[in-house]
VMD Tcl script that draws the C-alpha trace (Angstrom):
set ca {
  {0.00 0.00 0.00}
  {2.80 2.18 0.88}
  {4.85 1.85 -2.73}
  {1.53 2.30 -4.24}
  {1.12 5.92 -2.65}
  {4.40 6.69 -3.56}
  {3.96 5.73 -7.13}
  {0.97 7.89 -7.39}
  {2.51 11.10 -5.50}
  {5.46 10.99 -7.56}
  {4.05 10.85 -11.20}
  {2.19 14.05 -9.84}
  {5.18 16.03 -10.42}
  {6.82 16.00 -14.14}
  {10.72 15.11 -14.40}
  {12.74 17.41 -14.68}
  {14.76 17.85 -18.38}
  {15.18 20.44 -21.26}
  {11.43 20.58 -21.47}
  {10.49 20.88 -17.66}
  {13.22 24.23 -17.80}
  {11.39 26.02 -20.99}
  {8.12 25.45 -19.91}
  {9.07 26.91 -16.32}
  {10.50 29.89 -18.01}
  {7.76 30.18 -20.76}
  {4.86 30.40 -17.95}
  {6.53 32.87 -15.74}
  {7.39 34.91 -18.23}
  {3.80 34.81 -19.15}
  {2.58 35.36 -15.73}
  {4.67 38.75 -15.73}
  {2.55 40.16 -18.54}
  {-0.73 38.84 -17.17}
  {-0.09 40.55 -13.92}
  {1.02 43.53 -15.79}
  {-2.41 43.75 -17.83}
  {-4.50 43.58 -14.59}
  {-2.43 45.30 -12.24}
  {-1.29 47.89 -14.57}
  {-2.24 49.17 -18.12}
  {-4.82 48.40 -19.45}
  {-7.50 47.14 -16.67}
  {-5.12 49.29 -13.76}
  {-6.70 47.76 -11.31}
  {-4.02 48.12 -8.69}
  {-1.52 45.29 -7.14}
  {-3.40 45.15 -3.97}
  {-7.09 44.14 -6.00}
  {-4.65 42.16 -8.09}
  {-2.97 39.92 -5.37}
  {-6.26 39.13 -4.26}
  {-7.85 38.06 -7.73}
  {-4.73 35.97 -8.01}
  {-4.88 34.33 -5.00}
  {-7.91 32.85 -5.16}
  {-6.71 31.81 -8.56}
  {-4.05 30.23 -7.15}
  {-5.75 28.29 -4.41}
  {-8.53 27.03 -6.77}
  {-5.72 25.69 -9.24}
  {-3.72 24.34 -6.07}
  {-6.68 22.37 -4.62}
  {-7.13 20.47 -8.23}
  {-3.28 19.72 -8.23}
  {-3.57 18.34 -4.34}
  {-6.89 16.58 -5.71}
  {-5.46 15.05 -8.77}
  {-4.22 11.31 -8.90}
  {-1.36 11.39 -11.12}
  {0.62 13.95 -13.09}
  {-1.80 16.15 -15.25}
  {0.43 18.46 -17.04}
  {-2.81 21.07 -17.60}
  {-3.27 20.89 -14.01}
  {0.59 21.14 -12.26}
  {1.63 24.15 -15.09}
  {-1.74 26.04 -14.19}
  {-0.35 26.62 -10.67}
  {2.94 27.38 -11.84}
  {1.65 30.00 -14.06}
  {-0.68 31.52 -11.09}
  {2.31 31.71 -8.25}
  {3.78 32.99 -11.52}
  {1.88 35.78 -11.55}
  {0.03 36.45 -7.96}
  {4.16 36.38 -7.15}
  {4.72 39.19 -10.03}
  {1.58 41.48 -8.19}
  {2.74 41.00 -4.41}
  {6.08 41.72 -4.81}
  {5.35 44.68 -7.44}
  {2.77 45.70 -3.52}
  {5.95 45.00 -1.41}
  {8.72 47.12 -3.67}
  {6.59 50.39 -4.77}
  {2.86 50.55 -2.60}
  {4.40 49.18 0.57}
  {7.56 51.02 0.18}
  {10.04 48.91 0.72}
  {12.10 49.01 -2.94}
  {13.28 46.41 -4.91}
  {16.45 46.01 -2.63}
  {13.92 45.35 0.43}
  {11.40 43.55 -1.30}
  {14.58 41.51 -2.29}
  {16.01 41.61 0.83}
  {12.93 40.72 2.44}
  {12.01 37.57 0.43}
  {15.38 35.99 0.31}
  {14.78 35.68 3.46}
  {11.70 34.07 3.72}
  {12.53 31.91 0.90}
  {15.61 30.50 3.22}
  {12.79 30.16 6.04}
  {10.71 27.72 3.45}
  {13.44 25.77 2.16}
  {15.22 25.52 5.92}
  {11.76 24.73 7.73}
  {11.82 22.19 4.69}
  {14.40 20.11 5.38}
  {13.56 20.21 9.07}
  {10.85 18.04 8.47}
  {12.56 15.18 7.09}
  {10.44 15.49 3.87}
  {12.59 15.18 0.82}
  {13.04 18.12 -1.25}
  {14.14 16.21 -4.61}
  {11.14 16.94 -6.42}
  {10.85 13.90 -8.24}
  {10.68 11.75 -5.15}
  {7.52 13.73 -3.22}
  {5.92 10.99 -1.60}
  {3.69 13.10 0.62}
  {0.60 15.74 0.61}
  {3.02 17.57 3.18}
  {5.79 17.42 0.77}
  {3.89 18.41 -2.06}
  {2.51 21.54 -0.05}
  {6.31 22.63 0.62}
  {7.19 22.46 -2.80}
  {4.02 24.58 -3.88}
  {4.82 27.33 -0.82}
  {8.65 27.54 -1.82}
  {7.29 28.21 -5.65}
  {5.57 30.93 -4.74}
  {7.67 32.62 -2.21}
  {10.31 31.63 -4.95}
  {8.46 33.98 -7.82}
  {7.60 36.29 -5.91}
  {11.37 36.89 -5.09}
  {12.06 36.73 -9.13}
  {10.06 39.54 -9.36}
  {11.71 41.91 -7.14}
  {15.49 40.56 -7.85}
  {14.36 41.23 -11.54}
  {13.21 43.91 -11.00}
  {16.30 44.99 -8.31}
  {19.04 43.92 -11.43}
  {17.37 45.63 -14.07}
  {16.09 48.75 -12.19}
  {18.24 49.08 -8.99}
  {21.26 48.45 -10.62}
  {20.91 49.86 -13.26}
  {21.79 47.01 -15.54}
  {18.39 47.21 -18.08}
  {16.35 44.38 -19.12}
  {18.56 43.05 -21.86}
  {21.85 43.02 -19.90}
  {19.95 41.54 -17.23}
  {18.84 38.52 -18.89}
  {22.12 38.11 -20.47}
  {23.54 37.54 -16.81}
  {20.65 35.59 -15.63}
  {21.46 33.85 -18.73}
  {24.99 32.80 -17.48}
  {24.30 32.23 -14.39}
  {21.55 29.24 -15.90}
  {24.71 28.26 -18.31}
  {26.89 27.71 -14.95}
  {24.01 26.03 -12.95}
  {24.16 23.49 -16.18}
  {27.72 23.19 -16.62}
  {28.15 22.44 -12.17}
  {25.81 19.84 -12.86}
  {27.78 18.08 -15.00}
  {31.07 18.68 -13.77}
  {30.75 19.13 -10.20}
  {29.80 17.00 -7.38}
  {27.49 19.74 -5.93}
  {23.88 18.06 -5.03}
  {21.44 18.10 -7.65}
  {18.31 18.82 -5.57}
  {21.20 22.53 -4.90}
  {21.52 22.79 -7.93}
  {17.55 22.24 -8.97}
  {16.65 24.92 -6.82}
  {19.06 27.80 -7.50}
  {18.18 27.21 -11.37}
  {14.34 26.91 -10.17}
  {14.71 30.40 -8.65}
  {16.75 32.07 -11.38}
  {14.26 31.46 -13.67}
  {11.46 33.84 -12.55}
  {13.68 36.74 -12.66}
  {15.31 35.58 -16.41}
  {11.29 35.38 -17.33}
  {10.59 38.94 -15.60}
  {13.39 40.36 -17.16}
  {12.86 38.93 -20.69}
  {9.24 39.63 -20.43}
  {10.08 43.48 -19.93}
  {13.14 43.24 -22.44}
  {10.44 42.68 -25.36}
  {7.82 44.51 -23.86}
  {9.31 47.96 -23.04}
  {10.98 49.58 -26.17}
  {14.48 49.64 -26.69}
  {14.88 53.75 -27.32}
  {13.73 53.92 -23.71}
  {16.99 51.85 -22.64}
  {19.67 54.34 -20.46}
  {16.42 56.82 -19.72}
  {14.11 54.05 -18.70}
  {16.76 52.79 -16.14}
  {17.61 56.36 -14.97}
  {13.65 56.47 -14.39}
  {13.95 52.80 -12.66}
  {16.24 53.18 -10.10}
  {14.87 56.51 -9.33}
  {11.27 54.53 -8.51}
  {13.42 52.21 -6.50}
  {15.02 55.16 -4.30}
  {11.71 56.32 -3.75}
  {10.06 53.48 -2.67}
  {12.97 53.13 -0.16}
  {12.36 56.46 1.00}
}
mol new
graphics top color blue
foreach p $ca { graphics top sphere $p radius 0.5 }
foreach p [lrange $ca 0 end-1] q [lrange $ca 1 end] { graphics top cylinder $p $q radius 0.2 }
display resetview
């Protein structure tokens, strides 16, 4: 009875290859622009009436995944795609209506991202994703998603804006920092499930980033960050 739980909670969760990676990046960089459209132009509906809306969306797509009996890809990438972008609306709250700037709001949810994944391991439940054997388990790896895309957000937004560095020049670095994740995996005896989750974070910033690379228009490139990183002294202030 026990194996045949475990079969069933695993093949909930896809494996992880060249396909698993694009898809991740593909739907968070979708869920930037979705947030975008309600939270901003055109609906401006604000990221506080945006959060909400998404986090109901999120819960409703959660319970199906916790429901579900096996991997349904519809299913698992439909709550990626709504921490995706309920993560995109609270941090854009935390940096600019709350105040505290992308270097808080980065600050700030590093940190509770290290609580998750600490508390994690605490409990003894394994956090290689393809061996989730348990509701509890599963529950973890949902809660360090979101607090995870919510932080690619802000650091995103903090490399781009903060420093300065522009949306193209960010995703080039986010880029190589993917490429060296890939190349220590192959040539390096660092874990896997390390090296799973510092590419699984990168790539909510890269898709932020990218996102605003072909969104925002290139002649607004050194006067757009100027504008940027003044926003994020201001919401520090």
């Amino acid at each position: 009875m026990e194996a045949s739980v475990r079969e069933v909670a695993v093949s909930k969760l896809p494996l992880v290859g060249a396909m698993f990676w694009a898809t991740k990046i593909v739907a968070t960089t979708l869920g930037e622009s979705a947030s975008n459209f309600v939270t901003m132009a055109p609906l401006n509906l604000g990221y506080a009436v945006g959060a909400i809306i998404f986090l109901v969306a999120f819960a409703l797509t959660l319970v199906m995944q916790l429901k579900a009996d096996r991997f349904r890809p519809m299913v698992f990438w439909s709550v990626i795609l709504t921490t995706s972008i309920v993560g995109t609306s609270m941090s854009d709250y935390i940096n600019r209506t709350a105040g505290l700037g992308y270097a808080g709001g980065s600050i700030l949810l590093t940190s509770l991202l290290a609580i998750v994944l600490i508390g994690w391991r605490m409990t003894g439940q394994t956090m290689d994703v393809e061996r989730i054997a348990t509701t509890e388990g599963e529950v973890l790896y949902w809660t360090a998603t979101l607090v995870s895309n919510t932080l690619g957000t802000s650091s995103g937004d903090f490399l781009s804006g903060g420093l300065g560095l522009g949306f193209r020049d960010s995703s080039l670095l986010l880029c190589g920092a993917m490429l060296v994740i890939l190349a220590a995996h192959y040539l390096t005896p660092i874990s896997g499930t390390v090296l799973f989750w510092a590419a699984y974070v990168l790539t909510r910033p890269l898709g932020a980033v990218a996102e605003n690379a072909v969104e925002k228009p290139v002649a607004q490139g050194p006067e757009f960050r100027r504008t940027l990183r003044g926003l994020g002294r201001e919401s520090v202030g």
